[in-house]
C-alpha positions as CSV (number, residue, x, y, z in Angstrom):
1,X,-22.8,3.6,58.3
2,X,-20.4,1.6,56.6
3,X,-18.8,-0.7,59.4
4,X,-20.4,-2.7,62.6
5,X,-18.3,-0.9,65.0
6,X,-18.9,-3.9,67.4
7,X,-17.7,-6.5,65.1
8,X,-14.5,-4.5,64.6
9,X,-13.8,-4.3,68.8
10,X,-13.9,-8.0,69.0
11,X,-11.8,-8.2,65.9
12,X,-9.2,-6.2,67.4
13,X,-9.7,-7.7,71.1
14,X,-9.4,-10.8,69.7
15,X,-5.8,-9.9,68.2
16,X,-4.5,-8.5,70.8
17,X,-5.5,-11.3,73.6
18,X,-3.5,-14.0,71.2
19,X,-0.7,-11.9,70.3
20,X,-1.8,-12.5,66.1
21,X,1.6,-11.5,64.8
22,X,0.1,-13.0,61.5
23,X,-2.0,-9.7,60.8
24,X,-0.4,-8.7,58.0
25,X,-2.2,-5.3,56.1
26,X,-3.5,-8.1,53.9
27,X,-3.9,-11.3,56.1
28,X,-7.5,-10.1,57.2
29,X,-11.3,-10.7,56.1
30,X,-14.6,-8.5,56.1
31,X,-18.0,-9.5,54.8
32,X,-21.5,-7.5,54.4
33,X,-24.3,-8.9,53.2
34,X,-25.0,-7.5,49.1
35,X,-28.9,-6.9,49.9
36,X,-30.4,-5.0,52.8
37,X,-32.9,-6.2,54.8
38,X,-34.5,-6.6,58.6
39,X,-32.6,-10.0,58.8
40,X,-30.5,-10.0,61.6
41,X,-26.7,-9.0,59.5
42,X,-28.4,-7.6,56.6
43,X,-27.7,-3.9,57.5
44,X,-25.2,-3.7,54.3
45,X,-21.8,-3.2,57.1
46,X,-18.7,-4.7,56.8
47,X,-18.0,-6.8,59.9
48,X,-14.5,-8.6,60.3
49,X,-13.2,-12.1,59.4
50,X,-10.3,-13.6,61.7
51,X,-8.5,-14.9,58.9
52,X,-4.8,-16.2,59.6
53,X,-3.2,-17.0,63.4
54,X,-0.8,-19.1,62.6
55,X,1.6,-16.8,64.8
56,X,-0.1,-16.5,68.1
57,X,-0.5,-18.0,71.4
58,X,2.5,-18.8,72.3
59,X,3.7,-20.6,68.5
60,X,5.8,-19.0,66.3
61,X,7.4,-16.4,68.2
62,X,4.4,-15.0,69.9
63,X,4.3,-15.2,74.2
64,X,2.2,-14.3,76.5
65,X,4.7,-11.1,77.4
66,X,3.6,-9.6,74.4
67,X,2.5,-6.2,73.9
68,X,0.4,-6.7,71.2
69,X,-0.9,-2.9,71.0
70,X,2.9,-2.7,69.6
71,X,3.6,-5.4,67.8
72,X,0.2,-6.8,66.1
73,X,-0.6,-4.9,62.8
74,X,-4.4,-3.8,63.4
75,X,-2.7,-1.4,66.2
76,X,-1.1,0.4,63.4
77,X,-3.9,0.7,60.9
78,X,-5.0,4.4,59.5
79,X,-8.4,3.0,60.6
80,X,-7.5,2.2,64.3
81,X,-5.3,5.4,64.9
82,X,-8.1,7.3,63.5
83,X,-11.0,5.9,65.7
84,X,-9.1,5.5,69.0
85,X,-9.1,9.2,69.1
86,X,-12.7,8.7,69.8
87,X,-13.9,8.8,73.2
88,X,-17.0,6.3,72.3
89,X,-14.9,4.1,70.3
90,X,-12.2,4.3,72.9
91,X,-14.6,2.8,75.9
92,X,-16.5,0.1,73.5
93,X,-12.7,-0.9,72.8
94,X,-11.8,-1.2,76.1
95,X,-14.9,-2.7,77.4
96,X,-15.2,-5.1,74.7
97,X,-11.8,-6.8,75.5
98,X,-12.2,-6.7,79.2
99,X,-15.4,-8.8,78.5
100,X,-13.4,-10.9,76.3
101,X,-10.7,-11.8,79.2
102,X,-13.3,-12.4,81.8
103,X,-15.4,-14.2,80.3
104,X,-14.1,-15.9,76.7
105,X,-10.7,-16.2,77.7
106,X,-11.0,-17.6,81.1
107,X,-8.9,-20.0,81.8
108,X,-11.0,-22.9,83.4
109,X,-13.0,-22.6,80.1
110,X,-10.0,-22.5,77.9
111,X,-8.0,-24.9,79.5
112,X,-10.9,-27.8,79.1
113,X,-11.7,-26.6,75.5
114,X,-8.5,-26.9,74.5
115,X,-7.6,-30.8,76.1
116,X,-10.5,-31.5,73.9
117,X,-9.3,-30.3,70.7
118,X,-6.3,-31.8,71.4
119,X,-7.6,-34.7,71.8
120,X,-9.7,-34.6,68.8
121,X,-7.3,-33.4,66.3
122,X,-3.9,-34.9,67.5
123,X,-3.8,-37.8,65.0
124,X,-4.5,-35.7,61.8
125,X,-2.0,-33.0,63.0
126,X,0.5,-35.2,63.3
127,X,-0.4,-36.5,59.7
128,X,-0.9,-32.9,58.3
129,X,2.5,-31.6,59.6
130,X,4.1,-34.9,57.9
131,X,2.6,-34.0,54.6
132,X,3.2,-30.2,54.3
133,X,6.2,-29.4,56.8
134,X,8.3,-32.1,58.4
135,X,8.3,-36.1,58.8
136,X,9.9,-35.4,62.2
137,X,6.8,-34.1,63.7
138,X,5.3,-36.6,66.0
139,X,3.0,-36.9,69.0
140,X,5.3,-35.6,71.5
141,X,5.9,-32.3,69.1
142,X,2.0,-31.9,69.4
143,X,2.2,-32.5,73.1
144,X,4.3,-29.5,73.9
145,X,2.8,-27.3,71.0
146,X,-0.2,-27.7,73.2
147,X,1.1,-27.0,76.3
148,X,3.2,-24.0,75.3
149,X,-0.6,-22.6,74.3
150,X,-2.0,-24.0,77.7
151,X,0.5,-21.7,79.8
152,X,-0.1,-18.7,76.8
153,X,-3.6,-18.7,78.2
154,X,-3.0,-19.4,81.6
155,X,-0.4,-16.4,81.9
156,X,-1.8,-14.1,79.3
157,X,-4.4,-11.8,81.1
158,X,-2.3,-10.0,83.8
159,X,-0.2,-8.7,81.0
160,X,-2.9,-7.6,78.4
161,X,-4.5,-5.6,81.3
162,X,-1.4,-3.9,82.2
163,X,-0.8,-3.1,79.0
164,X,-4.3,-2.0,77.9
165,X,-4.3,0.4,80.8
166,X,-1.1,1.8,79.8
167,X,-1.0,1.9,75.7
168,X,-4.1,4.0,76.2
169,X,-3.6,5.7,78.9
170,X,-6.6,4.6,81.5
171,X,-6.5,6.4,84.6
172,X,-8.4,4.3,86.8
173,X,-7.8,1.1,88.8
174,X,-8.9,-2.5,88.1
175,X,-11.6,-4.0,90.5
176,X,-13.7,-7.4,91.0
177,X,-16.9,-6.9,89.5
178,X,-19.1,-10.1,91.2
179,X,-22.7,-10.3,90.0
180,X,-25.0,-13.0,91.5
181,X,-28.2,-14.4,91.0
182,X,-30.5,-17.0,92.9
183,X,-32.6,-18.0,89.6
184,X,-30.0,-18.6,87.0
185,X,-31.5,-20.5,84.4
186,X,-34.9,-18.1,84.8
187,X,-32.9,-15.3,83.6
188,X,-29.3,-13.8,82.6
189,X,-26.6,-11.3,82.9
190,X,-26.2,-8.8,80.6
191,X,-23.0,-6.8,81.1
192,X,-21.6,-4.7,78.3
193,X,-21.4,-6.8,75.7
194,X,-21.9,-10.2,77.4
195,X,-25.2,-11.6,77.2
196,X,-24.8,-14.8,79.9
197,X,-27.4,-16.9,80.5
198,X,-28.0,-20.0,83.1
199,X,-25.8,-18.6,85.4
200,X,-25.8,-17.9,89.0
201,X,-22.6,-15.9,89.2
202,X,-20.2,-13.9,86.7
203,X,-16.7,-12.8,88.3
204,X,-14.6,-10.2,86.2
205,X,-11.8,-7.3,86.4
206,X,-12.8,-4.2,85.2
207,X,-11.0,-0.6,85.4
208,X,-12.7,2.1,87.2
209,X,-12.6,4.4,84.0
């Protein structure tokens, strides 16, 4: 009654996809509304903030061969280690991340999202990192800071869905999951917690469990 349950599985999916080795026990957010109401949010539940990745995705010290059930903070958290010993929490968990890596976190869409952030923001990083870190930061530096994320994502999911199947012990195997539809824009996909719409075909891996 007192958390969006959903809110805290893409919180924690979230984490562990980008490696966030900046979740410290206080380097997180959660917000509720002060009145309740029908409004949609207005329930009066805390639902989570993500506050600080400053280390993840490849930058400092985070890579793409990280287990992040291990090394991320959230994994560790009284609240986690109690819930997880939940069946129901356990398969929204699970489910919520796979939809994550098939369908937020695909690489096509990531890789053309972030060529045009980089784009965007090159000059005034450049500038930023002059004025709070180091004069020697140039273009270049940005250049392969952006690439070093590039191959993150492009690498990244074979090894969170090892080790999701592992950490938590999932007994089944992955498969393709291939859902098609002749009238795209006339209708959508719903799957799990994916709500797709004007589209005529979702691909994703999903474990058998």
């Amino acid at each position: 009654n007192m958390i969006d349950i959903q809110s805290y599985c893409d919180y924690l999916s979230f984490i562990a996809y980008v490696s966030n080795c900046d979740d410290t026990n206080t380097n997180y957010a959660v917000w509720k509304t002060i009145s309740i109401s029908d409004e949609k949010y207005h329930d009066g539940k805390f639902r989570w903030v993500i506050n600080g990745t400053d280390e993840s995705c490849g930058i400092e010290g985070a890579n793409y061969t990280d287990n992040s059930f291990n090394t991320c903070n959230a994994f560790n958290d009284d609240l986690f280690l109690a819930l997880i010993n939940n069946e129901n929490f356990k398969k929204q968990f699970v489910l919520t991340l796979l939809d994550m890596v098939n369908n937020n976190f695909e690489y096509s869409k990531i890789k053309d999202m972030l060529q045009e952030f980089a784009d965007t923001y090159k000059d005034a990083m450049v500038v930023s990192q002059h004025r709070f870190y180091s004069t020697s930061y140039n273009e270049l530096t940005f250049e392969e800071n952006v690439n070093i994320v590039d191959q993150f994502f492009k690498n990244r999911s074979s090894y969170i869905l090892n080790f999701l199947k592992t950490e938590f012990e999932l007994c089944g195997e992955y498969y393709n999951l291939t859902v098609q539809s002749n009238y795209g824009k006339y209708g959508y996909f719903e799957i799990n917690t994916l709500n797709l719409k004007d589209v005529n075909e979702f691909n994703g891996k999903y474990i058998s469990d």
